[in-house]
N, CA and C atoms as a LAMMPS dump frame, in Angstrom:
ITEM: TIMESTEP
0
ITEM: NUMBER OF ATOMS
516
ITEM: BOX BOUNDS ff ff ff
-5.0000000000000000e+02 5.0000000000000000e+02
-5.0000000000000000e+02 5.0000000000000000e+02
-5.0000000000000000e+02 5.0000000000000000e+02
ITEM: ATOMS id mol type element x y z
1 1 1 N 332.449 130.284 -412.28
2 1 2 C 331.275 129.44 -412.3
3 1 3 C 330.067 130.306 -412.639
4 2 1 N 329.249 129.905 -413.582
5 2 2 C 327.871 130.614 -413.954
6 2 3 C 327.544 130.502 -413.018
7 3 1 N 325.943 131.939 -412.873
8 3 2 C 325.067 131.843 -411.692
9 3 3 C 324.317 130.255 -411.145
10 4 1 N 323.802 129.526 -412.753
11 4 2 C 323.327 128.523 -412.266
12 4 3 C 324.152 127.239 -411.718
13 5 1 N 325.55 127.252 -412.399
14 5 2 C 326.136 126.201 -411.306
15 5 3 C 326.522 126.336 -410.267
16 6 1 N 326.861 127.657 -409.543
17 6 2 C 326.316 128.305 -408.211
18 6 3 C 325.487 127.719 -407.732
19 7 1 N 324.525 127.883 -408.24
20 7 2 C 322.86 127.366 -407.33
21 7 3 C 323.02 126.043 -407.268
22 8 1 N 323.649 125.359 -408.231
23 8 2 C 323.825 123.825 -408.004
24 8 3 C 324.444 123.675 -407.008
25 9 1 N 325.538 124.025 -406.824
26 9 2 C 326.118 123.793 -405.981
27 9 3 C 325.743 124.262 -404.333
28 10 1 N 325.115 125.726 -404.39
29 10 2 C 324.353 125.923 -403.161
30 10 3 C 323.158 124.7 -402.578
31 11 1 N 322.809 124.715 -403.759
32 11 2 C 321.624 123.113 -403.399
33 11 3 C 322.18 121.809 -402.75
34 12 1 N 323.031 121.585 -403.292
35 12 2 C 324.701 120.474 -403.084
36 12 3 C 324.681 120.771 -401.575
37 13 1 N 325.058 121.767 -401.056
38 13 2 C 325.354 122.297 -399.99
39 13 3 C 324.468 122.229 -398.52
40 14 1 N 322.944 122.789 -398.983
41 14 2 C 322.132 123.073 -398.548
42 14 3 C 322.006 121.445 -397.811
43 15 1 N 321.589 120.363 -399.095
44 15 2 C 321.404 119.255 -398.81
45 15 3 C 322.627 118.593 -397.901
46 16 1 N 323.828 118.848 -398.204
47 16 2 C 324.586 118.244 -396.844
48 16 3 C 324.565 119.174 -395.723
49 17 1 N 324.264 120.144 -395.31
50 17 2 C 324.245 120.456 -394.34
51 17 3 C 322.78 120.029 -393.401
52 18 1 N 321.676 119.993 -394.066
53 18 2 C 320.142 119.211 -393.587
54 18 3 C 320.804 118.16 -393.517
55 19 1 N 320.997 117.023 -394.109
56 19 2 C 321.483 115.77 -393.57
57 19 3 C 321.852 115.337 -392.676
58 20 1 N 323.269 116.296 -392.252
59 20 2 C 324.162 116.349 -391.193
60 20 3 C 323.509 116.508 -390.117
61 21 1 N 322.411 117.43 -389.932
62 21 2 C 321.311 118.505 -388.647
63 21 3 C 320.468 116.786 -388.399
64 22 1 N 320.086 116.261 -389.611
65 22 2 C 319.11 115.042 -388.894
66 22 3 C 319.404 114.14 -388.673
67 23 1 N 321.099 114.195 -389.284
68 23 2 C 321.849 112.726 -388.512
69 23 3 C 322.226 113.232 -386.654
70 24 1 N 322.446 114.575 -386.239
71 24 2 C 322.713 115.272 -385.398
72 24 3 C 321.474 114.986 -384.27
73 25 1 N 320.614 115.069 -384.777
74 25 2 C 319.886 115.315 -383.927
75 25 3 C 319.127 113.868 -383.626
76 26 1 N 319.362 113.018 -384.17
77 26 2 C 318.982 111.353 -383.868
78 26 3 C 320.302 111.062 -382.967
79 27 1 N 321.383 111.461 -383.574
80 27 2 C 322.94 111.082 -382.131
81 27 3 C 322.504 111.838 -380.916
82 28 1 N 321.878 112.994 -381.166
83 28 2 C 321.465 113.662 -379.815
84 28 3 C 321.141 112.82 -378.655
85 29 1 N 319.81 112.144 -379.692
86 29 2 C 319.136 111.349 -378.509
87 29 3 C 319.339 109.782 -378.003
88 30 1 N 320.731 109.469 -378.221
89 30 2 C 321.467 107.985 -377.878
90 30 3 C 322.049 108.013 -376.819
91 31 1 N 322.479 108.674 -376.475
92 31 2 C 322.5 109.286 -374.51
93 31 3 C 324.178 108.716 -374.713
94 32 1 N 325.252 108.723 -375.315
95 32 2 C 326.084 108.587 -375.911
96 32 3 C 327.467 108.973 -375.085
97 33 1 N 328.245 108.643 -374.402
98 33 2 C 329.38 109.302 -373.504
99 33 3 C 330.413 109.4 -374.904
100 34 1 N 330.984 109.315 -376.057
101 34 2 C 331.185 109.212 -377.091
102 34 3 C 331.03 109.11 -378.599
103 35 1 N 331.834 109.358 -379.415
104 35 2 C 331.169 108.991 -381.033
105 35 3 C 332.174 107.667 -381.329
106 36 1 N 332.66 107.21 -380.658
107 36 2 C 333.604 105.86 -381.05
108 36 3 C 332.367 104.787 -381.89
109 37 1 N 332.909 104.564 -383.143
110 37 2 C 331.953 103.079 -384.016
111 37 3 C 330.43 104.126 -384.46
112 38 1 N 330.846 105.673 -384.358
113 38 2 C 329.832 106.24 -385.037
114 38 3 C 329.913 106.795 -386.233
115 39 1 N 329.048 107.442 -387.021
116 39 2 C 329.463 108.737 -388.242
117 39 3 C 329.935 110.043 -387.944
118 40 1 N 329.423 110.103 -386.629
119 40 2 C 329.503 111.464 -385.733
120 40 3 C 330.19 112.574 -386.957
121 41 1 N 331.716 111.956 -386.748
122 41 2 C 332.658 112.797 -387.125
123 41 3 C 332.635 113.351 -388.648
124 42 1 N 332.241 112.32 -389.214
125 42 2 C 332.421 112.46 -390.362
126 42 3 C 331.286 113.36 -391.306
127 43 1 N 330.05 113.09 -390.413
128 43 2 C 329.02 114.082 -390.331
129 43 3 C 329.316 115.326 -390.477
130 44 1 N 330.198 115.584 -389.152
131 44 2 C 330.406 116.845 -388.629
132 44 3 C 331.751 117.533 -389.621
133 45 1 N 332.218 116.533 -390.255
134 45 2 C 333.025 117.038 -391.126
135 45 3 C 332.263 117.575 -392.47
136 46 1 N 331.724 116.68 -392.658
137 46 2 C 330.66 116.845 -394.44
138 46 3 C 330.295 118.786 -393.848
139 47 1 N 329.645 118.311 -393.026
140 47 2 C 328.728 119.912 -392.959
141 47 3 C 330.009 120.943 -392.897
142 48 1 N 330.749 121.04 -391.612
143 48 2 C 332.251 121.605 -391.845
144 48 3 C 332.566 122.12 -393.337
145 49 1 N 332.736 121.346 -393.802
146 49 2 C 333.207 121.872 -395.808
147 49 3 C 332.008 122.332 -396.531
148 50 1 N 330.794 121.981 -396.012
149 50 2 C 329.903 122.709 -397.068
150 50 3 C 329.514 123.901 -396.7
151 51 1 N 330.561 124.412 -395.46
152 51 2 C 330.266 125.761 -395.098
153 51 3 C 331.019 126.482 -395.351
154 52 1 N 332.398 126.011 -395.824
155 52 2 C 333.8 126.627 -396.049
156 52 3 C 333.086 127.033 -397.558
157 53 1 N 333.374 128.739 -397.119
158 53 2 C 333.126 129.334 -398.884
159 53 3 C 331.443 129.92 -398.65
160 54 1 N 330.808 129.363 -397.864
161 54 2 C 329.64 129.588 -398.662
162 54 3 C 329.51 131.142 -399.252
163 55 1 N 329.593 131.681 -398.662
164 55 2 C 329.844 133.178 -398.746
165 55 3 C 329.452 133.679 -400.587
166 56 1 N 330.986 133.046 -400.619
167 56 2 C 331.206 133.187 -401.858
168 56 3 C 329.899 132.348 -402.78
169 57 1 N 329.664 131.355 -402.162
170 57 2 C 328.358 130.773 -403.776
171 57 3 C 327.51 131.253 -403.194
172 58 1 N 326.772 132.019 -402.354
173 58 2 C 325.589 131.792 -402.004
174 58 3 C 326.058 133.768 -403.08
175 59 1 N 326.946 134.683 -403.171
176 59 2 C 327.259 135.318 -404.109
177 59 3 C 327.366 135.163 -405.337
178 60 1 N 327.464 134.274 -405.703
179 60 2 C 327.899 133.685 -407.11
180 60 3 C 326.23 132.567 -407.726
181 61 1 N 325.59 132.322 -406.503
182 61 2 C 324.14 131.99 -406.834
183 61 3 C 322.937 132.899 -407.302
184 62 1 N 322.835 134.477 -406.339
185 62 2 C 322.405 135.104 -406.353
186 62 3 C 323.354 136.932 -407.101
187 63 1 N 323.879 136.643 -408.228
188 63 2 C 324.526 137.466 -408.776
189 63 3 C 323.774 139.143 -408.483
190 64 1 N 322.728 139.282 -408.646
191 64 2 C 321.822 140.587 -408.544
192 64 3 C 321.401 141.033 -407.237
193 65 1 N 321.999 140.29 -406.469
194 65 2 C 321.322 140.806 -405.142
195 65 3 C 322.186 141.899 -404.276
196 66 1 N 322.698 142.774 -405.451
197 66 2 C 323.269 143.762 -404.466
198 66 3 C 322.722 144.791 -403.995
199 67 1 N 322.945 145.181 -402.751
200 67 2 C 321.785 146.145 -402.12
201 67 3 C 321.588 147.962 -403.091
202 68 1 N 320.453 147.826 -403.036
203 68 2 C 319.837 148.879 -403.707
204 68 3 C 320.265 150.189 -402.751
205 69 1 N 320.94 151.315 -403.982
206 69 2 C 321.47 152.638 -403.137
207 69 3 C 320.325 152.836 -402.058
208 70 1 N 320.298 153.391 -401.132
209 70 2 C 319.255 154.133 -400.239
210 70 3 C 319.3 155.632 -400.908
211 71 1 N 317.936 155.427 -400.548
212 71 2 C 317.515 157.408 -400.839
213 71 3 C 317.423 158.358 -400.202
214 72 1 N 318.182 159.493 -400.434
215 72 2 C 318.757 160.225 -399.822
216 72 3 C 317.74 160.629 -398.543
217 73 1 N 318.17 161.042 -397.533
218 73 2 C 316.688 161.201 -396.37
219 73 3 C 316.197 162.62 -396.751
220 74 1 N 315.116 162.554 -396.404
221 74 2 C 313.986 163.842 -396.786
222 74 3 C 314.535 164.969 -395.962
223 75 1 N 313.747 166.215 -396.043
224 75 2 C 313.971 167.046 -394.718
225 75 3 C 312.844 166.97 -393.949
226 76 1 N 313.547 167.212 -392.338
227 76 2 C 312.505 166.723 -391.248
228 76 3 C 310.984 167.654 -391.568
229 77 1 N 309.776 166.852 -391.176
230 77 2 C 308.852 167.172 -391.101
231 77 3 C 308.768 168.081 -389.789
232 78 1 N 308.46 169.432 -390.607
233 78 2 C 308.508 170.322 -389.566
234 78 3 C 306.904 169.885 -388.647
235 79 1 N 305.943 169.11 -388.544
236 79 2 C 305.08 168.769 -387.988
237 79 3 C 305.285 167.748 -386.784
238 80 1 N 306.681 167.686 -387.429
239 80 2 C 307.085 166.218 -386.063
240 80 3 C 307.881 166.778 -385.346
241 81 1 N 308.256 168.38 -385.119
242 81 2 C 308.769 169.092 -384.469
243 81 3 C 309.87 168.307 -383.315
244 82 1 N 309.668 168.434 -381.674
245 82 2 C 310.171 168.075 -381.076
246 82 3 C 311.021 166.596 -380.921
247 83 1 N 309.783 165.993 -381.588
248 83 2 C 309.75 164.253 -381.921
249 83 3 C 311.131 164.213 -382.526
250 84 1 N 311.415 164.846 -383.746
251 84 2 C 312.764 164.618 -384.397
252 84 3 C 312.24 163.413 -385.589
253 85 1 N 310.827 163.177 -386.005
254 85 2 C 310.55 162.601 -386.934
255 85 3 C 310.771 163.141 -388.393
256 86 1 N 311.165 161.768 -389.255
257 86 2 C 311.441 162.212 -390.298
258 86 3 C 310.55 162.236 -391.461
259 87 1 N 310.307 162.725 -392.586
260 87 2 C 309.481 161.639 -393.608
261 87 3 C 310.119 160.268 -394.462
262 88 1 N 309.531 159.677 -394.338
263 88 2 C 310.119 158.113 -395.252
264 88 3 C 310.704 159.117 -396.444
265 89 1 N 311.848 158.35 -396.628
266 89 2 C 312.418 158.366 -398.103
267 89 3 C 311.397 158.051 -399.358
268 90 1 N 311.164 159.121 -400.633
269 90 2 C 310.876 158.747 -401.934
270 90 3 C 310.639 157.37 -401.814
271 91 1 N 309.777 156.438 -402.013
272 91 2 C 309.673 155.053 -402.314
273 91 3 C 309.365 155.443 -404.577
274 92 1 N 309.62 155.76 -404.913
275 92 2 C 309.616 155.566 -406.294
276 92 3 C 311.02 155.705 -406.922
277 93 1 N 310.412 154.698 -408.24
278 93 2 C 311.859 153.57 -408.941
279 93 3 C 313.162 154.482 -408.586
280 94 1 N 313.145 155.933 -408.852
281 94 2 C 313.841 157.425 -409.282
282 94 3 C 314.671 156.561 -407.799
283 95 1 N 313.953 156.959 -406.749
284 95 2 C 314.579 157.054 -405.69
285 95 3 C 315.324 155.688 -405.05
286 96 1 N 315.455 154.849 -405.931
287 96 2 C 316.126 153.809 -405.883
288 96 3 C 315.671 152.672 -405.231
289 97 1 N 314.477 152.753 -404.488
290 97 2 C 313.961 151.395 -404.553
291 97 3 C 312.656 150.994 -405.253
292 98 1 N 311.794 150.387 -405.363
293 98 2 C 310.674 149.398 -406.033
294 98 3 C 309.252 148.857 -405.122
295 99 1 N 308.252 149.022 -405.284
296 99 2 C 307.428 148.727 -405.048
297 99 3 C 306.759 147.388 -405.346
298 100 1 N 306.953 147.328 -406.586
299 100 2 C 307.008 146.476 -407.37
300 100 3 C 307.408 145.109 -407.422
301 101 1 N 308.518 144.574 -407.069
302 101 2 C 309.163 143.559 -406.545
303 101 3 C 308.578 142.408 -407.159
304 102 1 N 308.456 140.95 -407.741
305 102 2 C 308.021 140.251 -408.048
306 102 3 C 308.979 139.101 -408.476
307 103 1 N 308.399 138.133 -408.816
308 103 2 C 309.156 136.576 -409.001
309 103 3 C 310.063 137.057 -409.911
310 104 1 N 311.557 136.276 -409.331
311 104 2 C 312.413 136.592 -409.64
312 104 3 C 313.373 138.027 -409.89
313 105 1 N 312.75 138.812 -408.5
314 105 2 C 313.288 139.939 -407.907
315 105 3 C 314.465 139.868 -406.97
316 106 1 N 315.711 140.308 -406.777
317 106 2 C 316.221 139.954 -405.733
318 106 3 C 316.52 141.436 -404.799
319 107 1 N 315.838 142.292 -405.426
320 107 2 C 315.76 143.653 -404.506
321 107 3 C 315.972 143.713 -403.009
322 108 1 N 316.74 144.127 -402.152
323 108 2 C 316.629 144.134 -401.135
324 108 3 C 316.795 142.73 -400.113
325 109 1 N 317.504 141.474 -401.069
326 109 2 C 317.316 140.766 -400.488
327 109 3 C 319.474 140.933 -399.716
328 110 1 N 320.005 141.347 -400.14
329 110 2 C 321.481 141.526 -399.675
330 110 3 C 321.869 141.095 -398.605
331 111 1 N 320.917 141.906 -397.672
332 111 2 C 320.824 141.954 -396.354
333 111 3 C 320.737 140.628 -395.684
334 112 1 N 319.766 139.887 -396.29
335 112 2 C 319.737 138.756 -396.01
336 112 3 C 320.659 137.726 -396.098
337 113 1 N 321.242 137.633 -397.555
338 113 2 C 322.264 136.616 -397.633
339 113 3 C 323.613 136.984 -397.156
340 114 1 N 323.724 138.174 -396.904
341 114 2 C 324.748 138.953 -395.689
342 114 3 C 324.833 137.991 -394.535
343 115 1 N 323.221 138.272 -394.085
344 115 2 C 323.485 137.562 -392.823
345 115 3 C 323.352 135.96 -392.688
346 116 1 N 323.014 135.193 -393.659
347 116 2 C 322.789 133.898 -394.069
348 116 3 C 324.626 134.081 -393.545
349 117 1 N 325.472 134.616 -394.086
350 117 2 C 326.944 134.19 -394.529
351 117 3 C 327.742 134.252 -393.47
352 118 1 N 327.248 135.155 -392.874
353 118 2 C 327.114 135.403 -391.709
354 118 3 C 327.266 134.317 -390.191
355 119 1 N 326.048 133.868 -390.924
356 119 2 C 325.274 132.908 -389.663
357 119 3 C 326.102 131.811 -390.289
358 120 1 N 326.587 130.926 -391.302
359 120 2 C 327.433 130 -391.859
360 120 3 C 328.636 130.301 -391.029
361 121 1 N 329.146 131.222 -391.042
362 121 2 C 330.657 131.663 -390.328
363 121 3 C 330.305 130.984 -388.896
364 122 1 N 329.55 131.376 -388.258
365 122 2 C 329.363 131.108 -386.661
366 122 3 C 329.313 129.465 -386.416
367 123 1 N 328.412 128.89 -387.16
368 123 2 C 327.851 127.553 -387.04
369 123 3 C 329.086 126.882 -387.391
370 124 1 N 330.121 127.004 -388.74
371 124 2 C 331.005 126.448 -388.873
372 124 3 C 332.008 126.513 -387.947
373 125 1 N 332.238 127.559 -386.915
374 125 2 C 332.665 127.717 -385.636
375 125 3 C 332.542 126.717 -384.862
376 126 1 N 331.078 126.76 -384.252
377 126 2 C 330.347 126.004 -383.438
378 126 3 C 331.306 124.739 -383.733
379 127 1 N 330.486 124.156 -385.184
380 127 2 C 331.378 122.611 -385.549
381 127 3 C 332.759 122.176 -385.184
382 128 1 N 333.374 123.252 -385.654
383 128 2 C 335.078 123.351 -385.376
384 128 3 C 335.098 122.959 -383.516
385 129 1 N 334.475 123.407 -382.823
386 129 2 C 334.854 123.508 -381.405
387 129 3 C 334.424 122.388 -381.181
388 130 1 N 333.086 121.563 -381.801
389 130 2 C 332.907 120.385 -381.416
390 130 3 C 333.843 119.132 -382.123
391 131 1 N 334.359 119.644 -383.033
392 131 2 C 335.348 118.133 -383.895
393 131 3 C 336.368 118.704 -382.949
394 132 1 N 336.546 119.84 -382.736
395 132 2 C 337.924 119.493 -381.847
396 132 3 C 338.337 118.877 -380.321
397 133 1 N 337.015 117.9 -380.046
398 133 2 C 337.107 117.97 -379.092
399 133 3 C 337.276 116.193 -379.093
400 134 1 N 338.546 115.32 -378.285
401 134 2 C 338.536 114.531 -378.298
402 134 3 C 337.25 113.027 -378.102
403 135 1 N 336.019 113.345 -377.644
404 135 2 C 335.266 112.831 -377.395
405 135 3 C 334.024 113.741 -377.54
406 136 1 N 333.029 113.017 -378.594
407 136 2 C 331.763 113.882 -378.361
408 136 3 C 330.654 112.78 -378.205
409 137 1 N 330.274 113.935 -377.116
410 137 2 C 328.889 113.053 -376.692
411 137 3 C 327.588 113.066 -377.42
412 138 1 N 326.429 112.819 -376.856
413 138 2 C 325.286 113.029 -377.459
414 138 3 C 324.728 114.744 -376.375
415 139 1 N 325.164 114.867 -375.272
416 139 2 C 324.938 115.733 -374.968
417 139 3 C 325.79 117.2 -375.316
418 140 1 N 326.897 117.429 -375.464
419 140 2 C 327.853 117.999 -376.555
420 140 3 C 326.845 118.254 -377.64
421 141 1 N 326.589 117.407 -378.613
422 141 2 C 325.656 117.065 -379.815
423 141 3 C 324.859 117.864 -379.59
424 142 1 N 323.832 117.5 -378.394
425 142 2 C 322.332 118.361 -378.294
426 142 3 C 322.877 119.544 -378.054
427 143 1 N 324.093 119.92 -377.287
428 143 2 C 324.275 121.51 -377.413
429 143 3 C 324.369 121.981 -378.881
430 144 1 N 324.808 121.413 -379.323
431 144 2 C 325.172 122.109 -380.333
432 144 3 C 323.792 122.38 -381.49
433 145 1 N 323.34 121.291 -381.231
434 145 2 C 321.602 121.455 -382.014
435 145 3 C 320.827 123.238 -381.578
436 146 1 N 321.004 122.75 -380.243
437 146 2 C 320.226 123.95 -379.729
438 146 3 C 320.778 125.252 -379.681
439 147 1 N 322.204 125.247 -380.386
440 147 2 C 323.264 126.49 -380.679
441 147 3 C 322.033 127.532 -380.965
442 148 1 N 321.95 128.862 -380.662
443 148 2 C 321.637 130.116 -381.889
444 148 3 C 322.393 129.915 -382.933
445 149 1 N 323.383 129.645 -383.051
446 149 2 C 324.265 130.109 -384.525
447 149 3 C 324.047 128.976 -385.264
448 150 1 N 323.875 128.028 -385.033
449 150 2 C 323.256 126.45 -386.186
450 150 3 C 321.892 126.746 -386.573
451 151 1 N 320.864 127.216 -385.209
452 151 2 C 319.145 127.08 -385.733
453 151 3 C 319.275 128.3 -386.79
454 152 1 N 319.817 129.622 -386.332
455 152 2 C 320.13 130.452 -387.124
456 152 3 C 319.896 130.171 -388.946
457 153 1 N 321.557 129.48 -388.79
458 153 2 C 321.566 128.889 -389.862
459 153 3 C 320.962 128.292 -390.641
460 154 1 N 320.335 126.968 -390.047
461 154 2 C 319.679 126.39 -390.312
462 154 3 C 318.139 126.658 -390.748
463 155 1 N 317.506 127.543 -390.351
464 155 2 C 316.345 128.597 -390.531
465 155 3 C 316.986 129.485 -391.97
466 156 1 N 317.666 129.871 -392.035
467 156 2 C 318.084 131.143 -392.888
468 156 3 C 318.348 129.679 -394.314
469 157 1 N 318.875 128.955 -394.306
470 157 2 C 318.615 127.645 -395.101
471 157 3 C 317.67 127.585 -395.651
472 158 1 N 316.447 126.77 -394.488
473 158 2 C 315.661 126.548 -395.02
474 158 3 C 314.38 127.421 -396.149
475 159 1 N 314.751 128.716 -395.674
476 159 2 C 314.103 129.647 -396.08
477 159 3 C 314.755 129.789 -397.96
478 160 1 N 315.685 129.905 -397.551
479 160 2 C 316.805 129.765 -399.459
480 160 3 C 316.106 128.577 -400.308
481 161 1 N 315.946 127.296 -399.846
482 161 2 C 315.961 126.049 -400.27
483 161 3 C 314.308 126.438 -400.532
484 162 1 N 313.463 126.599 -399.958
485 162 2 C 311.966 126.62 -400.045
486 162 3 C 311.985 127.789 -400.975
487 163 1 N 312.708 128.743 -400.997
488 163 2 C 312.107 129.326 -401.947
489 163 3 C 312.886 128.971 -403.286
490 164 1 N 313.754 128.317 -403.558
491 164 2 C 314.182 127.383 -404.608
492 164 3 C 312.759 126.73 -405.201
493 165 1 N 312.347 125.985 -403.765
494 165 2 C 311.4 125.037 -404.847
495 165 3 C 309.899 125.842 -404.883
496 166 1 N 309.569 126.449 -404.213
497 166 2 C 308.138 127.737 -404.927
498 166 3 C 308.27 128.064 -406.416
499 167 1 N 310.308 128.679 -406.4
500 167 2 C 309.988 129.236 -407.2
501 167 3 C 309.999 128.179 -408.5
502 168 1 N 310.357 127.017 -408.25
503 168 2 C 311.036 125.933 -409.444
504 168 3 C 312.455 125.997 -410.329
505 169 1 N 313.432 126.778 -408.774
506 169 2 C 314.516 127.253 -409.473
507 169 3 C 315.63 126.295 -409.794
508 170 1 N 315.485 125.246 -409.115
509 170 2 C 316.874 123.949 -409.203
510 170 3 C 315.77 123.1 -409.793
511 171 1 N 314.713 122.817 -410.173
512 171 2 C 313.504 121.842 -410.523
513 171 3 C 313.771 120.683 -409.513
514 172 1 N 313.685 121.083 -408.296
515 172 2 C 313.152 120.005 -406.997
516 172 3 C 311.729 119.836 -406.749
């Protein structure tokens, strides 16, 4: 798949998993001993699959974002003596990273969609433990809203998707 049908498809993605979070969080608040005669499940399934993989497109979206070598460390500043301080690494191009950085840079961003893929792994967890559970409530539900590993997610999302549309990269 080209980089840009990647991104289509990350967008694809992005959008069912927001969906799912605001159908989630309206079941939250129905005070609910069950999802019987609801979407619940099926919700919780949509988001489920648009997490399976992401890994891979949110790689296949962002082709250039592999982390920039680090530069080699300096020798200690003999002024920082006891401290054990070092000097910063070379910041010029030579020394492998950029100052520079600008629209449509993905320098240094690795790290990030590392942990975006990261945080997808956990949340799709989360989900798994809640579809597997013969009955879900609305309180079940609100746990799971208030997971770290969903807001996580869900934050590390929104941050991808917004900068989609700053930059006018899917034309949303």
């Amino acid at each position: 798949m080209t980089p840009a049908a990647e991104l289509t498809e990350l967008c694809r993605r992005i959008d069912a998993i927001e969906r799912g979070y605001e159908y989630l969080l309206a079941y939250a608040a129905q005070g609910r001993r069950d999802d019987r005669g609801t979407e619940t499940r099926a919700r919780l399934l949509d988001m489920h699959a648009a997490l399976e993989g992401l890994e891979q497109v949110l790689a296949g979206a962002f082709p250039a974002a592999d982390p920039v070598p680090p530069a080699a460390p300096a020798d200690p500043d003999p002024a920082a003596g006891a401290a054990g301080l070092n000097h910063l690494p070379d910041a010029s191009p030579a020394a492998g990273t950029r100052r520079d950085a600008g629209a449509g840079s993905s320098l240094d961003s690795a790290p990030f969609l590392t942990a975006t893929a990261e945080d997808a792994r956990k949340a799709r967890g989360a989900i798994a433990f809640v579809l597997n559970r013969e009955a879900i409530s609305s309180l079940l539900v609100d746990n799971l809203n208030a997971s770290i590993h969903l807001r996580a997610l869900l934050t590390d999302l929104f941050l991808v998707d917004q900068g989609f549309k700053s930059a006018g990269a899917d034309g949303r």
